[in-house]
Structures are given as structure tokens and as C-alpha cells.
N, C-alpha and C positions, 0 to 999 in steps of 0.2 A: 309479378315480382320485378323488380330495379334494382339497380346498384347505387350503393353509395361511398360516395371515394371520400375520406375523412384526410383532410390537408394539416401537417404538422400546426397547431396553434402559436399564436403569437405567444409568449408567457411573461411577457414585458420586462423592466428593465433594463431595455436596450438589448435584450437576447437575439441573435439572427439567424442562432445554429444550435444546434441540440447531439450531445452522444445519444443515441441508441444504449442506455443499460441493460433493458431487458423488457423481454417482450411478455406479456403473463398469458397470452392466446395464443393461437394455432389456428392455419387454413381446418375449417370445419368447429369451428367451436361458434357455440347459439351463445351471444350475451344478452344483456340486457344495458340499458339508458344508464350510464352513471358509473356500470365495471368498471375497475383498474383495466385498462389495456397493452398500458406502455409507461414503463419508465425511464425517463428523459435526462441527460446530466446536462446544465449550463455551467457558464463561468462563474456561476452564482449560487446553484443549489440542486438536489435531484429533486424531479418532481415527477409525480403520477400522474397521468392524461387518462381523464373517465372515456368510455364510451359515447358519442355523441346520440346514439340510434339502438332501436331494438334491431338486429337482426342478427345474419350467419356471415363468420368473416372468409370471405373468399380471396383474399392476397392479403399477405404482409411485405414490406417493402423494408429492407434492411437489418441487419443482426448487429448483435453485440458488437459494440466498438464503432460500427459506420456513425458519421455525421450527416445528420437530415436536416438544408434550412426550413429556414420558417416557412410553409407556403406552395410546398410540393408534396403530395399526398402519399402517404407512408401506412395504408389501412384501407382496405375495401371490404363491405359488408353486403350482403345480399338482404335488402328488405323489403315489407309489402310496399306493395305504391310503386309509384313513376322512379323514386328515388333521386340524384341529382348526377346520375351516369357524364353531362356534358362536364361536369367536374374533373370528370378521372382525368389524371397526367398521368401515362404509364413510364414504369421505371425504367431505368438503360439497358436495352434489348443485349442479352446478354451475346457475344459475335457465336454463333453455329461453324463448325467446319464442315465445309463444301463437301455434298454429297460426290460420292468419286465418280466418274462418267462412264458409264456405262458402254462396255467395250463388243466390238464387232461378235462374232460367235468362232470365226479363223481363230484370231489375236486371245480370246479367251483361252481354247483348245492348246496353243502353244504354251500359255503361261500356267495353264494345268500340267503338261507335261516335264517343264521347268522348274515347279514346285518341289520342293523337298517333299521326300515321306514324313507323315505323320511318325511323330517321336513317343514311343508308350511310356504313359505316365508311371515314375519307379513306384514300387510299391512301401507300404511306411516303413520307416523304418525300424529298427528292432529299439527296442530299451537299452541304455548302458548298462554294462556289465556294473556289480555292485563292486564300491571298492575294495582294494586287497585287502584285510585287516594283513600288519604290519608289527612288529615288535617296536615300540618307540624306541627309536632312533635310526631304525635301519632306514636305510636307503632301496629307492625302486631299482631295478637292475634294468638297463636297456642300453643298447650302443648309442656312442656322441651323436648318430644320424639321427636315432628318434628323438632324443632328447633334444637336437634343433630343434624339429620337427615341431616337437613341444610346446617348446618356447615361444615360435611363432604362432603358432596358437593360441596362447594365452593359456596353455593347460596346466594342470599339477599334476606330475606322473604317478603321484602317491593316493592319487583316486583313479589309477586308469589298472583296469584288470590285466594281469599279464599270462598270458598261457605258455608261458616256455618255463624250460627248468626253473625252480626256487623261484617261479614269479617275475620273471623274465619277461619284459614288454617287447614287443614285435611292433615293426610296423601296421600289422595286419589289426592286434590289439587297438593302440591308436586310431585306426580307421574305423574298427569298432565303436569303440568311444565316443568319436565324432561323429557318426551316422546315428550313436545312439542321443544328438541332443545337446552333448555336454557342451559349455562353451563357459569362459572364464576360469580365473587361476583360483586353487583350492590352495589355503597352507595350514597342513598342521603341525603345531607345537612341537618341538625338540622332546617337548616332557611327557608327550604322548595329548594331552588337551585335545577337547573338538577342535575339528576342523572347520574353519573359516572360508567362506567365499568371495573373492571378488566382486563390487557390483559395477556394470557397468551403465545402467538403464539410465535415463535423463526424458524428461518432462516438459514440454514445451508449452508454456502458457502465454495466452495472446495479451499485451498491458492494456486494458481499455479499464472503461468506467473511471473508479474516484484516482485509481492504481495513475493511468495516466495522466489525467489534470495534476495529480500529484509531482510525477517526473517533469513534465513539462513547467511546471511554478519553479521546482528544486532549479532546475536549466537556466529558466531565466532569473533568476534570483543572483544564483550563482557563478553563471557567464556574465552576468554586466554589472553585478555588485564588487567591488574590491573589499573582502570581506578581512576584520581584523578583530581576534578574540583579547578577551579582556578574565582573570581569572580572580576569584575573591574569598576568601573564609569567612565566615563570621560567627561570634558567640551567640549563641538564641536561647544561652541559660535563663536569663532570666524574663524573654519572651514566653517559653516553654512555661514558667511557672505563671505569668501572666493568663499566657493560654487556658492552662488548666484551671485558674481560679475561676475564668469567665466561662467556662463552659461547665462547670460546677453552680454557676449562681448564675444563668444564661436564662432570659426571661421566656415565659412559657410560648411556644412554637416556635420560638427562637433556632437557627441551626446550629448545630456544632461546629466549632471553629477549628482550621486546620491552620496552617501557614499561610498559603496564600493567600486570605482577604488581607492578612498583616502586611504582608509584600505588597500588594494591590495596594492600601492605604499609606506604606512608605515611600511609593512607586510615584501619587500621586503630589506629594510634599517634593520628591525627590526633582521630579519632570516639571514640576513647576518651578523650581531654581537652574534647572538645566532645557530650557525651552526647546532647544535645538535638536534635542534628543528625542522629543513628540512629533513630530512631521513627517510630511511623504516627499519622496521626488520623486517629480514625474523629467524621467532622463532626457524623453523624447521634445520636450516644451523646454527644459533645463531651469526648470523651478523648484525650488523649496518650497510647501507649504506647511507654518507651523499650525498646531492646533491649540486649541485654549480648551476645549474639553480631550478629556482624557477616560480614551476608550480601549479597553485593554484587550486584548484578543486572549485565549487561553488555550492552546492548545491540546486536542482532545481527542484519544483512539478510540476507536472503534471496531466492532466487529467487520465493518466494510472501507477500513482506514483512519488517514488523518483529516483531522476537520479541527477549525479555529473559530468557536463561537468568540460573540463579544458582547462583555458589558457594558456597556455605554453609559457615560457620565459617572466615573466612579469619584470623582472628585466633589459630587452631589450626594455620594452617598455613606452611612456609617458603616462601622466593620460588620454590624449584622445584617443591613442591606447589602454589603457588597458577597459577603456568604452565600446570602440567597440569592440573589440573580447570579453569583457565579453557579450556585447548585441548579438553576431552572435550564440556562442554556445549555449547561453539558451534557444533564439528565435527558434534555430533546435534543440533541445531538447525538447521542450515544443511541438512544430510539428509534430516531429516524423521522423526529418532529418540526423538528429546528426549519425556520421557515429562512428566507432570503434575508430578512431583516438581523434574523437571531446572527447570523453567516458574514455579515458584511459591515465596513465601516471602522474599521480598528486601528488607532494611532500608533501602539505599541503590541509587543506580544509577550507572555511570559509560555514559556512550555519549560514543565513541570518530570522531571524522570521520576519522581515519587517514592515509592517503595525499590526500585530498582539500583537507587544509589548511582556509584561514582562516583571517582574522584573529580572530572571533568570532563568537557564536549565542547564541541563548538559547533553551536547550531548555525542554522542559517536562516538567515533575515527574511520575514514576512513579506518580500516587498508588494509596494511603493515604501513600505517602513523605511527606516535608517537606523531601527537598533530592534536586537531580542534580549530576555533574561533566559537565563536556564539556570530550573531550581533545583539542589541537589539533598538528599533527604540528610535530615539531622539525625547523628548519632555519637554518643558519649566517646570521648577521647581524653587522651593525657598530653596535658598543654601545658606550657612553664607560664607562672604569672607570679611576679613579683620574685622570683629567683627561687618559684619551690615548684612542683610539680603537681599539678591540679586534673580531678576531673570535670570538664566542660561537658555542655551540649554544642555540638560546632555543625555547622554546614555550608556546605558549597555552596557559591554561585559564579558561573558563567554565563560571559555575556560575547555577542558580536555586534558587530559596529559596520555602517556604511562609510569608508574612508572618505569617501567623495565630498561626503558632508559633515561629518564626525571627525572630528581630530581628535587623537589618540589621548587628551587630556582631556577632555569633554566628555568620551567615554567612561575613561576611569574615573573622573570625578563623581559620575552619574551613579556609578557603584560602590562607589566610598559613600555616597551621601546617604547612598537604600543602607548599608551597611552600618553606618551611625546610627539610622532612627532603628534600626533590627536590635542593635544591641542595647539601644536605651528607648525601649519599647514604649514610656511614659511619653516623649517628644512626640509621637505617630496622633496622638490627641492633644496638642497644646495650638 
């Protein structure tokens, strides 16, 4: 038998370094050539790393949340053959504290003598007494010292059993109480109601995997963008009827249409009269680049977070191609399919609150982006038009803007323009 030290993979891209998400083995598990082993998060995408070998994995080298570069072995297997043992780089000897030194047999004898007696373990303690039942309203009886007492504790004296006349709390009761367990304030109802508890418990959960990539984007997004919102309404009466006729006479496997291919296709008329608004900065170089294809990012939850698939070339494509490639990446997104490709590359971003509503937000910019949409769901209102009082279909949109390179009329212009083709839905095909 040999060992085989399995060295974290290249996964290209320009990748150097890898989160740790999750490990799917254990010291002692028999795999096979090809198992999921480990899943990897980059700057790019999570991925799954097979098995390189049949055998028995005898170390794993780091958990959830550590970062492993490329090239320092992160998996040892035990298989038949020589295996390629001169491979192994062992991981950072974890520091040991110094065996204590071993003292004369004199010097021992004194500090036995010196020692404290062993202290007997108390025995459990008893149950809290059950609490007083009470006539609703009355009050516990106890002097102002225990009733401190109380207080400092966090207790409700109206769950603490009293054994003195009429229910009388003693100190003795309280120490009861507390030996029996109780901890946190109880209050019931003036009107007699159950009683309610205080919670004080709190859960400490470490941010790694998609959770971190996440904060850390939100951070740098947010510390070095000068972010500026931009808010808009608009009528989609007579998009909404548009809508519905096409997805009534929608040709056979065609998808059903929602809003946003319409957005996407007003998005793509809109950004091509407002160039400035399609581009990335890169801060660091202090360049602007605009884009002539327009690749819209879509913003997309998931069971294991946010994730911004992209459609790419929407300005190549019609409102039922752009339906469908919006429905393939999010659908492998939401999966867990979505490759590097499907993940990366996006001029602009629209994220969608949907069913969720709102009147507004202000999201924050995809960067290198320099602008986001945020879609807010349509719903019937009473709007004045023409001096009478009507009901519309209306809905929101918000937007943010990178000041650096976006001035605040280039923005709003950008949103009046998507706004024009929304309301006169005929112009989106002209």
C-alpha cells in the first residue's frame, strides 16, 4: 500500500486560490476514481473536484471557510501501489504545548502537600418549584431585598414558588428557584394571559462559502463606489395587455413572458442611446471601458444565496430569445449548474424584487459596473390622468448609479428612456 497526496487543481481562469465549501468525505471513507470529494468556491464559481484515485482517504487538510492555493495538497488517500507519497506537503503543524518538566520527587511531595483538598462534586440539583398560580392581578409578595435580588437575575417573581404566609417569597424560595435552573424574565398579562418568556440564546454562525464572497463584493462595491439612487414609476397598462396577448398567441415552445425580457429589450435601445451607462471601471488602471454588446446580468437567489447569471448579446436577440436564455441561466443557477461562463461577463445588472414589491431600494452596483436597475412588481393603482382619476397598472423602478462616471443626468436620462419604451411598448420593436 502507498499514499497519495492529491494537490488542490488548477481550475483555470486565472484561479490561485480556492474557499473550502465543503468537504463530502471523511478520514476513513473508501472512494472511488471520479467521487465528488470537495467543493471548491472561486472568484468565479463553486466547483466540484472528483477523486483523482481509487482508494482510502487518510487526511483532509482544511474545513469550511479556509482558503487552499492552487498547488498545496489538501486530500491524502491511501492506495494499492507505490502511490506518489514524495508528493505529500504536510499541512501547518498545528503548535503542541510543552510537556511540563518533570519535577524532582522532594519538590513533587511539597507541592502535594500545598495542594488544595479535592472540592465534592454538588449533587444535581433539584427541579424548580412549579409556579404560584395567582389571581390575575395580584401581585407576588416578597420584601424590596428579594425583589432586587430578582431583578438582577433577570427573574419574574410571579413564577418563583413562595413558602411563607399567602405566598410569600423568601430568599431561601429564590435560591430555590435558581438552583432549580430557572434563568430569564417571565411576564404575565395584567388580564391573567399565558405567560411569556424572555429569550436570551444567540447563534453564532461562521460567514464563509457564497455568504462571504457575497459581503466582501457588497464592501468593495460599496467603500469605493460613490453610490447615487435614481427613482422612477411607470404605466405598463398597456405593456400588461401587450403581455397577455403574446403569451396567449406565443408560438409553440415558446416561453411565457414576464416583464423582464421587455425591460431587457428596452434596457438594450435605452444603453445604446446612453453608452456611458454600459461600461466597466476599472478604479485601479482609471479607465472607462464602454461596451457595444450588451450583457445584462440578472440577479438571482438561491437556496445557497445570490448569484448574477448573464445573458449575453441581448441586443442580438428577440423578446423570446431573450425569455429563454433569461430562463436557462437562472434555472442553472438556482440548480447549482451554472458554469463560469453562464457567471461572468456582464455590462449591466437588473435585479428584480418580483413578487415581493416595494415602493423602493437602492441597490448596490455589480461592480466593475457603473449602473444597476431594480424592478419593482406592477400593481393596479388610482392615478390622475387628464384631471379624472383612473385605474393604471404602475410600477416601480430603481436605479443606482456610479457618480464617478455617471452624472446624475445621464442616470436619470437612462431611466426616462427605459421608461418611454415601457409605456409605449410598440417603440421596444421599431
Amino acid at each position: 500500500m502507498g499514499t497519495f497526496a492529491f494537490k488542490m487543481p488548477d481550475i483555470g481562469e486565472g484561479v490561485v486560490e480556492g474557499e473550502v465549501v465543503e468537504w463530502m468525505v471523511a478520514v476513513g471513507d473508501v472512494v472511488k476514481e471520479d467521487d465528488p470529494i470537495l467543493s471548491v468556491m472561486t472568484d468565479k464559481a463553486t466547483v466540484e473536484i472528483p477523486s483523482p484515485v481509487d482508494g482510502k482517504v487518510t487526511k483532509v487538510i482544511g474545513e469550511a471557510g479556509d482558503i487552499l492555493p492552487v498547488g498545496v495538497v489538501c486530500i491524502e488517500f491511501e492506495v494499492d501501489g507505490a502511490g506518489n507519497a514524495s508528493a505529500s506537503e504536510e499541512a501547518p503543524a498545528k503548535k503542541e504545548k510543552p510537556a511540563p518538566a518533570k519535577k524532582a520527587p522532594a519538590a513533587a511531595k511539597e507541592e502535594a502537600k500545598a495542594a488544595p483538598e479535592p472540592v465534592a462534586t454538588p449533587a444535581p440539583a433539584t427541579p424548580a418549584p412549579a409556579a404560584v398560580a395567582r389571581a390575575p392581578g395580584t401581585k407576588a409578595l416578597a420584601s424590596p431585598a428579594v425583589r432586587q435580588r430578582a431583578r438582577e437575575a433577570n427573574i419574574s417573581l410571579d413564577h418563583v414558588a413562595g413558602s411563607g404566609p399567602a405566598g410569600r417569597i423568601s430568599h431561601a424560595d429564590l435560591d430555590t428557584h435558581i438552583a432549580g435552573g430557572a434563568s430569564g424574565a417571565s411576564r404575565t398579562s395584567p388580564m391573567g394571559g399565558r405567560a411569556r418568556t424572555e429569550l436570551n440564546g444567540t447563534e453564532a454562525m461562521k460567514v464563509i462559502g457564497l455568504r462571504r464572497k457575497i459581503a466582501d463584493s457588497m464592501i468593495a462595491s460599496y467603500s469605493t463606489i460613490p453610490h447615487f439612487s435614481y427613482f422612477e414609476e411607470v404605466d405598463v397598462t398597456a405593456l400588461e395587455e401587450l403581455r397577455q396577448h403574446l403569451n396567449a398567441t406565443r408560438p409553440e415552445g415558446a416561453p411565457k413572458l414576464t416583464y423582464l425580457p421587455f425591460i431587457m429589450q428596452a434596457l438594450v435601445k435605452a444603453l445604446a442611446e446612453r453608452p456611458e451607462c454600459n461600461a466597466l471601471y476599472d478604479d485601479e488602471a482609471n479607465v472607462v471601458t464602454r461596451h457595444e454588446a450588451i450583457n445584462l446580468g440578472i440577479a438571482t437567489q438561491t437556496d445557497r444565496g445570490l448569484f448574477v447569471p448573464v445573458v449575453k448579446h441581448v441586443e442580438a436577440m428577440d423578446i423570446w430569445q431573450s425569455a429563454s436564455e433569461m430562463g436557462r441561466v437562472t434555472s442553472a443557477t438556482r440548480d447549482g449548474k451554472a458554469g463560469v461562463e453562464d457567471l461572468t461577463g456582464s455590462t449591466f445588472t437588473i435585479t428584480s424584487l418580483g413578487r415581493l414589491g416595494g415602493l423602493g431600494a437602492t441597490p448596490i452596483i455589480n461592480k466593475p459596473e457603473v449602473g444597476i436597475l431594480g424592478v419593482h412588481n406592477a400593481t393596479d393603482r388610482a392615478v390622475v390622468r387628464n384631471g379624472s382619476v383612473v385605474i393604471r397598472r404602475m410600477m416601480n423602478l430603481s436605479s443606482s448609479w456610479d457618480h464617478r462616471v455617471v452624472d446624475g443626468h445621464d442616470g436619470a436620462s437612462l431611466v426616462q428612456l427605459v421608461k418611454t419604451y415601457l409605456e409605449n411598448p410598440a417603440t421596444i420593436f421599431m
